[in-house]
Residue, then its C-alpha position, 0 to 999 in steps of 0.5 A: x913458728x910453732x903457733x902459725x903451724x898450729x892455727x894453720x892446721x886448724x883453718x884447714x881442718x876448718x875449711x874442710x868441715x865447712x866444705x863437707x857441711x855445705x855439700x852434704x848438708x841434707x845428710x845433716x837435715x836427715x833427706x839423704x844418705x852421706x855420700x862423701x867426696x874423693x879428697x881429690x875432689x875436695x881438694x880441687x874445690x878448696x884449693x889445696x893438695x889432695x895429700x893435704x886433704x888426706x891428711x887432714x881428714x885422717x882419724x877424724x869423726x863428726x858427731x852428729x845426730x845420726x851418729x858418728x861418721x869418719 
């Protein structure tokens, strides 16, 4: 049980960066500022419950070369 905890945590999270990736990618090319969706927002488009977006995203950072952003 423990392992498909696991990998399902990380196709999540996996999910969510891809999301976020593929909606601000001209934050990532350097052409805008970040502007980041609601997790309710997000959640809808990914199919999943926006507590389980919240939860995901929580402490968590993305490096890039514009720095580091929660």
């Amino acid at each position: 049980m423990v392992k498909e905890d696991v990998q399902r945590r990380n196709s999540t999270l996996r999910s969510i960066g891809e999301f976020l990736l593929k909606k601000h990618i001209a934050f990532f090319d350097g052409s805008k500022e970040l502007k980041v969706p609601h997790h309710e927002r997000s959640a809808t488009e990914l199919g999943i419950h926006e507590s389980t977006v919240a939860r995901a995203v929580s402490n968590k950072y993305i490096a890039c070369r514009k720095g580091c952003s929660q």
